[in-house]
ZAMARGU-4260 file (C-alpha; in steps of 0.2 Angstrom, whole numbers, plus 5000, padded with zeros to 4 digits):
<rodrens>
0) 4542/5687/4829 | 4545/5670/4825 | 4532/5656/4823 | 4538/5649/4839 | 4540/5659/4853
5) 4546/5650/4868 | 4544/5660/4885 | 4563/5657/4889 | 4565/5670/4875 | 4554/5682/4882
10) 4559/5694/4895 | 4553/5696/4912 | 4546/5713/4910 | 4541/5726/4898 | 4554/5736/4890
15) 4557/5753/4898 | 4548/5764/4884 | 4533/5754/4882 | 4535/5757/4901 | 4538/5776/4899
20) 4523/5775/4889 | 4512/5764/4896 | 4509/5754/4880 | 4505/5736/4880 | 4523/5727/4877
25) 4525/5708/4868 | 4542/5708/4879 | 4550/5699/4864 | 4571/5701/4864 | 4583/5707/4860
30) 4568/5722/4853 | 4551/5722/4856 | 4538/5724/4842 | 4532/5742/4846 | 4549/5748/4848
35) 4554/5740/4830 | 4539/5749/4822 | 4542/5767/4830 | 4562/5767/4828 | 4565/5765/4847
40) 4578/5759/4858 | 4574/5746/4867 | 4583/5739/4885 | 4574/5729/4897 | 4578/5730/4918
45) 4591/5716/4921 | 4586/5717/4940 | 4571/5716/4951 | 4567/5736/4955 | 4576/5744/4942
50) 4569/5760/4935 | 4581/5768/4924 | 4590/5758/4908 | 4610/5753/4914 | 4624/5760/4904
55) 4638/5748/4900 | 4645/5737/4912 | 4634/5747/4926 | 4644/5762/4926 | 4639/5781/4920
60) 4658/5783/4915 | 4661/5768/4906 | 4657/5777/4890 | 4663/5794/4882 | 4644/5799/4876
65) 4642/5813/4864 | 4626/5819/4859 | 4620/5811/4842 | 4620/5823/4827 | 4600/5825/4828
70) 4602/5829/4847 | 4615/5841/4842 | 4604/5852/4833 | 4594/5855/4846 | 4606/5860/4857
75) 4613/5879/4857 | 4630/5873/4863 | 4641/5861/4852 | 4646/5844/4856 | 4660/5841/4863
80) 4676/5838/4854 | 4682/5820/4852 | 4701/5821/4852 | 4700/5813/4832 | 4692/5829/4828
85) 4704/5841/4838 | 4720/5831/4832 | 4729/5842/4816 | 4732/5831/4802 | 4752/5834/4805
90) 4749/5823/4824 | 4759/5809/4828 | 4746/5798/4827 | 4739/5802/4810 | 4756/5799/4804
95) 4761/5782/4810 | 4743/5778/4806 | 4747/5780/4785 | 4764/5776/4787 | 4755/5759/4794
100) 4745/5758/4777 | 4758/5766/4764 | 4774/5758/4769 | 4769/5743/4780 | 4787/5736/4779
105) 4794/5750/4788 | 4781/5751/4800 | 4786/5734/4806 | 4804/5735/4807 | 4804/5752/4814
110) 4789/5741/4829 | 4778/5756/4827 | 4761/5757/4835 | 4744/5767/4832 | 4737/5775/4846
115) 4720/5772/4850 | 4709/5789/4851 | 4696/5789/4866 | 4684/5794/4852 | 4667/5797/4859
120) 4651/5785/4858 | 4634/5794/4850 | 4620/5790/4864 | 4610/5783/4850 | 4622/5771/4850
125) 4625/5769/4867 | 4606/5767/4871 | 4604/5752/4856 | 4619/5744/4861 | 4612/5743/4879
130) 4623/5735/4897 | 4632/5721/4896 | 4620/5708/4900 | 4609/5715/4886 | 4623/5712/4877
135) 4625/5695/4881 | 4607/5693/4878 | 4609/5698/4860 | 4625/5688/4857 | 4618/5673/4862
140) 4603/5674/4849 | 4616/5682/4835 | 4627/5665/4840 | 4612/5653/4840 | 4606/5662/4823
145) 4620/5666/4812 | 4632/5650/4819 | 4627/5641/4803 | 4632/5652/4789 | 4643/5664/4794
150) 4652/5661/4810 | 4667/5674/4808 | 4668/5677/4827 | 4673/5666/4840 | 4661/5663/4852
155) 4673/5660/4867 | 4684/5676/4864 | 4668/5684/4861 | 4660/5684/4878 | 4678/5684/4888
160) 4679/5700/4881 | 4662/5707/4885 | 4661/5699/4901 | 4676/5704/4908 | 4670/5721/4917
165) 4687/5727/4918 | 4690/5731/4901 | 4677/5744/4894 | 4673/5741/4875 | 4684/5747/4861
170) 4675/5758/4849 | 4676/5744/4834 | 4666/5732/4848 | 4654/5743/4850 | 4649/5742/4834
175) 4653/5724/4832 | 4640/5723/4847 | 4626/5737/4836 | 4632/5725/4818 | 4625/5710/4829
180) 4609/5718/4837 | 4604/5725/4816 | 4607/5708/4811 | 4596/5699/4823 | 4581/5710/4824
185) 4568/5708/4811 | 4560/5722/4803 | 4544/5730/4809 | 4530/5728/4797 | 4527/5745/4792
190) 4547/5748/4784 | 4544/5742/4768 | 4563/5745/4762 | 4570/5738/4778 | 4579/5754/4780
195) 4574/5757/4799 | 4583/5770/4812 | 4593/5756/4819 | 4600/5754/4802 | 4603/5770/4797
200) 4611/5775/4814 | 4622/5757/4811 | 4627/5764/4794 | 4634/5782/4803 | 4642/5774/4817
205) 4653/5761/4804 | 4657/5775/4793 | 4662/5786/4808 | 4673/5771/4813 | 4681/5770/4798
210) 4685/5789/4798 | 4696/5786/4814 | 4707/5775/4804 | 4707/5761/4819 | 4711/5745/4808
215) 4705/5732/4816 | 4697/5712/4813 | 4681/5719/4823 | 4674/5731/4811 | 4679/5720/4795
220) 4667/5707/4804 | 4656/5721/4808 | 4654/5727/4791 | 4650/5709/4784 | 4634/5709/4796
225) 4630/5724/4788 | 4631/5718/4770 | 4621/5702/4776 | 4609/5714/4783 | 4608/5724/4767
230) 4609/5708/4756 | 4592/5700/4766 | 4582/5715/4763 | 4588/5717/4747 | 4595/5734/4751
235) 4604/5740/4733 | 4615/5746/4728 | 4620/5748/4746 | 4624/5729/4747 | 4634/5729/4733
240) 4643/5745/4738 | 4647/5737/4756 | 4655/5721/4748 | 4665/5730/4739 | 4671/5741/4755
245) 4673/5724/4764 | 4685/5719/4749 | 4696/5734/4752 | 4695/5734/4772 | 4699/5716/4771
250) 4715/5718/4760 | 4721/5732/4769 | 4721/5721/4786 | 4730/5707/4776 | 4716/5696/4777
255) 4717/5692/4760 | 4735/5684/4760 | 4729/5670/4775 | 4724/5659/4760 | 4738/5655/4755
260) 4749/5659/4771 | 4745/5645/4785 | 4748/5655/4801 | 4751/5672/4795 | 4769/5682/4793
265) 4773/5680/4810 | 4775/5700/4813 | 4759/5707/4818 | 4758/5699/4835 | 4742/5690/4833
270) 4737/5673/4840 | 4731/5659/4830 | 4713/5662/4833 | 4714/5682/4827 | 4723/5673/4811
275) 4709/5661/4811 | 4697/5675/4815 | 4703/5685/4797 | 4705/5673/4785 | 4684/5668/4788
280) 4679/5686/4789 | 4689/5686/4771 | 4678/5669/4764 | 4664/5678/4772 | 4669/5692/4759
285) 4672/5680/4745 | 4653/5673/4749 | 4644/5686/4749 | 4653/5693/4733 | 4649/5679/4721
290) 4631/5678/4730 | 4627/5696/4726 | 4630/5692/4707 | 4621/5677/4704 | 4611/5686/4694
295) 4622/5695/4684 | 4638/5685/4683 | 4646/5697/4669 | 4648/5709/4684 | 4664/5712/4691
300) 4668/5704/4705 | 4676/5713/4719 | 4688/5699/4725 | 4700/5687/4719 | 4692/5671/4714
305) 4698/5657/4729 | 4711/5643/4721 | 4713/5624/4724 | 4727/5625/4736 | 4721/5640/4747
310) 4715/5634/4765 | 4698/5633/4772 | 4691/5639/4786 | 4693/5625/4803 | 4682/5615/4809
315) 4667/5627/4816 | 4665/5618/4836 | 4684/5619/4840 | 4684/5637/4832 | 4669/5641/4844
320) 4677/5637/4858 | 4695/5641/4854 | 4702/5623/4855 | 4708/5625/4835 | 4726/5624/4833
325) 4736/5628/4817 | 4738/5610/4811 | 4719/5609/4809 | 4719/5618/4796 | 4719/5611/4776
330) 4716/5618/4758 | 4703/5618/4746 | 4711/5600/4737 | 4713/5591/4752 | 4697/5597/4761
335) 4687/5585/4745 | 4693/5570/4753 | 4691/5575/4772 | 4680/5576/4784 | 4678/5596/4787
340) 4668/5608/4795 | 4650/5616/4789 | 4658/5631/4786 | 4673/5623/4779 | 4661/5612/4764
345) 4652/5630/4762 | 4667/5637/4757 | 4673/5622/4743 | 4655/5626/4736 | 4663/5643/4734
350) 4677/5639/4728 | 4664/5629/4712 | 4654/5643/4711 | 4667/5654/4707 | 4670/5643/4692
355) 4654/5643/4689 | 4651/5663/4688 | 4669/5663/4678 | 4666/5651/4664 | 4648/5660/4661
360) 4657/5678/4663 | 4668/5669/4648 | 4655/5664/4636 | 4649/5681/4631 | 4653/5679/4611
365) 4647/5687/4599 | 4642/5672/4590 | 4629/5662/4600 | 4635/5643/4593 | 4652/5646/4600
370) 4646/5652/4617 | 4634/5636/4615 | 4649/5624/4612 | 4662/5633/4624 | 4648/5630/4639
375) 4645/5612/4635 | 4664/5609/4635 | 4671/5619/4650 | 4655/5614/4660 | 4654/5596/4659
380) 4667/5592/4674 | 4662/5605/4684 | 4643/5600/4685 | 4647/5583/4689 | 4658/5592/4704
385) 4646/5601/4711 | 4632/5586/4709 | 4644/5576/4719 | 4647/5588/4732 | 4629/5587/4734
390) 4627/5568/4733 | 4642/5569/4749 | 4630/5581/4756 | 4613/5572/4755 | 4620/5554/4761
395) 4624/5566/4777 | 4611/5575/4781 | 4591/5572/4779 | 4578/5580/4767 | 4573/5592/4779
400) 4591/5597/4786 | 4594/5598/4769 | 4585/5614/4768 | 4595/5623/4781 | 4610/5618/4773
405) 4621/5630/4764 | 4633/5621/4753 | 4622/5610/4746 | 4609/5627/4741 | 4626/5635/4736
410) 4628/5621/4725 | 4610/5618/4717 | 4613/5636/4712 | 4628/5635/4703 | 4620/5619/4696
415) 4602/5627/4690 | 4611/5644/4685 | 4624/5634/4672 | 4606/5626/4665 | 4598/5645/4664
420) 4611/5651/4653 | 4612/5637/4642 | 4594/5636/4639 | 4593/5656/4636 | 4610/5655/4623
425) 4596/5640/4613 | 4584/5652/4615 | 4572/5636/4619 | 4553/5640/4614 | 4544/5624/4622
430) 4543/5613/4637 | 4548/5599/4626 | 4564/5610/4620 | 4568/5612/4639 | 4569/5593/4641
435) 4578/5590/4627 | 4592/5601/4631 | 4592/5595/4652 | 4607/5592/4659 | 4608/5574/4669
440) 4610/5584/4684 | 4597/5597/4682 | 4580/5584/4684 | 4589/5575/4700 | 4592/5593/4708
445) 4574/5599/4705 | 4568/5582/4711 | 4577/5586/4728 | 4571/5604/4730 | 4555/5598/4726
450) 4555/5586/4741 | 4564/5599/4752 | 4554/5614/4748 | 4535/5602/4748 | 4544/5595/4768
455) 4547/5613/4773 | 4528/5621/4767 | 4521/5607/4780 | 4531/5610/4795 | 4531/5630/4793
460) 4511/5627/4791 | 4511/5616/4809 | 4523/5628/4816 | 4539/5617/4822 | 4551/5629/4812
465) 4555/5648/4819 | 4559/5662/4806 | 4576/5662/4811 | 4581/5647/4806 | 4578/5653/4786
470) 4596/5659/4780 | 4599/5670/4762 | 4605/5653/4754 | 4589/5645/4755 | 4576/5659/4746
475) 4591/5660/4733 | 4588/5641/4730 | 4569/5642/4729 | 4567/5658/4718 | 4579/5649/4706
480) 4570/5631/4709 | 4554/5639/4703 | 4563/5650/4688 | 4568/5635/4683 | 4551/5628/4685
485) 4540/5642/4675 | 4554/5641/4662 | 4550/5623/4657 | 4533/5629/4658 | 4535/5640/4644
490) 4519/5649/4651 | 4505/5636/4649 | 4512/5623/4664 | 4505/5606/4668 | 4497/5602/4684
495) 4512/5595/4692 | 4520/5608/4686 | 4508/5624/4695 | 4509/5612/4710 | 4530/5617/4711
500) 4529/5633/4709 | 4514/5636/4719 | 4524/5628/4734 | 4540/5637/4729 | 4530/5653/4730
505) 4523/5651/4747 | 4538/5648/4755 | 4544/5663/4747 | 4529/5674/4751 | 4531/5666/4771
510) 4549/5669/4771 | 4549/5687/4767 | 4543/5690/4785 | 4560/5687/4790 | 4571/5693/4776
515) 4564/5706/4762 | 4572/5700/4749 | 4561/5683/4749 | 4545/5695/4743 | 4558/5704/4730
520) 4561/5686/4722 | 4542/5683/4722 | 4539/5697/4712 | 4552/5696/4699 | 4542/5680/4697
525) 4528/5684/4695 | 4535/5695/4681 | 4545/5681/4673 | 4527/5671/4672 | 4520/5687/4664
530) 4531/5688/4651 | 4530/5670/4646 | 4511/5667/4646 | 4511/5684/4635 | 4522/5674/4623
535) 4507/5662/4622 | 4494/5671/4617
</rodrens>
């Protein structure tokens, strides 16, 4: 649970199996704590008087339920065939469906279609997905919680879909709606590896999805909650693996081509807030691609690297509450000199770090002094780009917003990674030798997160700031802050010194609460300060 637990977010009565089984119930939403530990689905009464949990929308028949595969095995009889499974491969259906992805030219001028299969809903799913105002309920802490990093889902169209009670789900919302519950619950205390059942039984039901060959926006966003789930606990290679699949999916939609195409070809129906809808979902993709390989930037990425005149996301409240109109929205060159959206400025901080991960991808020579050179040439602008995107961004915003904002952590990143490589191509050996080979905007960055991360420690110890509110952006910035700080160190630190990374610690070791990867971080630093006080001795 977070620090802060207000009783609005509590509900009104225990869950129904802590009810079931008589145990004592913290009432916490969208899951209680005992249901997170033992891998339970939890739904609380939405009236006064209820006894049994609600099945979508209120109605028994709103979802074709099939037995999960564990419940299966217990049953003599098989489950019943969905009509996917009793199609032939030679159907109608399968047919238009790959002449949809082999000859996407002809499927438009010949107006084709894909049917939709009334594919059936495993009950595990159907029980963690819960009624519509559990639902809602969950949506509106995803919204509240997710808003500032990776809003790829319009709110408004959102909830007129899943409040409208005349239109049951589609199978791809349904696990939009499971993506958002995973993302939103935090882990129980005794899942070390963050793989929980709610997890695993997301993980089916998107690969399950996938099978049906339903091409859709909803499960590309779906599968980025995922690979932010899997990226915050520090799930690997599954994250990696996911990003990837979120590449592929995210071509095969076309999403890929709305950054350079303003409103779309024109041919696939879609309004201008599905276009809008897509080409995030793809900078979502873009995000977290270059994220997963700060720390190995000879990696190959699994996306195109964004360009200068590609266009940025539109401003995020008129997105929300689909008032956007195509005229809002502007590239990557014009967005420098424009006021834009958070989500906008977090992708241009892409777009640099992109550069960043592809001029050290390029100095990989075989001879160190010309990999030194080459970095200090082709690195010199982009710094001073990045440190004034972070000047914009600090006149803006105050120390402590500044810890929840994500272009400017995005930005130190690309700033203090550019100063790790350099210093490991000189093979420094002294505190003194990390000095002398500081880039000017290496000491005014650290100076910042100092004052950031020292605010943060004493309003989490007073308890003003709910675990929620920590995104993946910041522990990325405060493991690389502290790197950064025990490398000057060299192993024998100064007082001032111990003081930072000490701080830098605690918020990590706090912040693990939340996301898993935060304690991952800790403990490659604690091996990185080994290393180097053994070089002492």
């Amino acid at each position: 649970m977070s620090l802060v637990q207000t009783a609005s977010s509590l509900a009104k009565s225990t869950c129904f199996p802590c009810r079931r089984s008589k145990r004592r119930c913290d009432r916490s939403q969208p899951t209680c704590q005992l249901c997170i530990r033992k891998g339970t689905s939890c739904s609380y009464p939405t009236h006064r008087g209820q006894r049994q949990p609600s099945s979508l929308y209120g109605h028994e028949t709103s979802w074709n339920i099939v037995p999960t595969p564990d419940d299966s095995e217990t049953n003599s009889s098989p489950p019943p065939q969905t009509e996917q499974a009793s199609s032939g491969s030679n159907s109608p259906s399968s047919i238009v469906a790959a002449i949809r992805f082999m000859a996407p030219d002809v499927f438009r001028e010949a107006q084709l279609e894909t049917s939709r299969l009334n594919t059936a809903i495993p009950s595990d799913v159907a029980a963690y997905v819960g009624d519509s105002r559990q639902i809602r309920d969950m949506a509106i802490t995803f919204f509240s919680s997710s808003a500032s990093w990776m809003p790829i889902i319009c709110r408004k169209q959102f909830f007129g879909t899943v409040l409208n009670p005349l239109s049951p789900p589609r199978l791809e919302l349904v696990l939009l709606f499971l993506c958002m519950k995973l993302f939103c619950t935090p882990l129980p205390s005794d899942v070390g590896d963050g793989q929980t059942t709610l997890y695993a039984t997301t993980k089916r039901f998107c690969s399950e999805v996938e099978a049906t060959g339903v091409m859709s926006i909803r499960v590309l966003q779906a599968a980025l909650l995922i690979a932010s789930y899997e990226t915050g606990h520090a799930i690997y290679p599954a994250a990696y693996f996911t990003v990837g699949a979120c590449a592929r999916y995210g071509t095969a939609i076309g999403s890929d081509k709305l950054m350079t195409d303003h409103i779309g070809d024109g041919k696939l129906g879609q309004s201008w807030i599905e276009i809008e809808e897509m080409r995030r979902a793809w900078w979502g993709v873009l995000i977290l691609d270059r994220l997963l390989n700060l720390g190995c930037p000879s990696r190959c990425l699994a996306t195109r690297d964004p360009e200068f005149d590609n266009y940025l996301p539109v401003d995020d409240q008129p997105f929300f509450s689909a008032m956007t109109k195509p005229e809002d929205a502007v590239s990557i060159s014009a967005g420098f000199s424009l006021k834009i959206g958070i989500f906008a400025r977090i992708a241009q901080a892409t777009y640099l770090i992109s550069q960043v991960l592809q001029t050290l991808g390029s100095t990989q020579f075989q001879y160190k002094a010309e990999s030194i050179a080459r970095l200090e040439k082709n690195t010199t602008q982009l710094r001073r780009t990045l440190g004034a995107l972070v000047q914009a961004t600090e006149e803006e915003v105050s120390i402590r917003e500044l810890a929840f904002c994500c272009q400017a952590a995005i930005c130190y990143c690309g700033i203090l990674l550019l100063q790790d490589h350099y210093w490991q191509l000189l093979d420094i050996r002294s505190t003194q030798d990390a000095y002398d080979n500081m880039f000017p905007e290496t000491r005014p960055a650290l100076d910042v997160l100092w004052l950031m991360a020292s605010g943060l420690r004493n309003e989490i110890a007073q308890g003003v700031i709910p675990d929620n509110k920590f995104t993946i952006f910041l522990m990325q910035i405060v493991y690389q802050a502290a790197s950064i700080t025990i490398t000057i160190g060299q192993g024998n630190p100064d007082e001032a010194s111990k003081e930072k990374i000490d701080t830098f610690k605690w918020l990590l070791q706090h912040m693990r609460a939340r996301w898993r990867v935060a304690g991952v971080y800790l403990t490659i630093l604690n091996v990185h300060e080994a290393v180097l006080t053994s070089k002492t001795l």
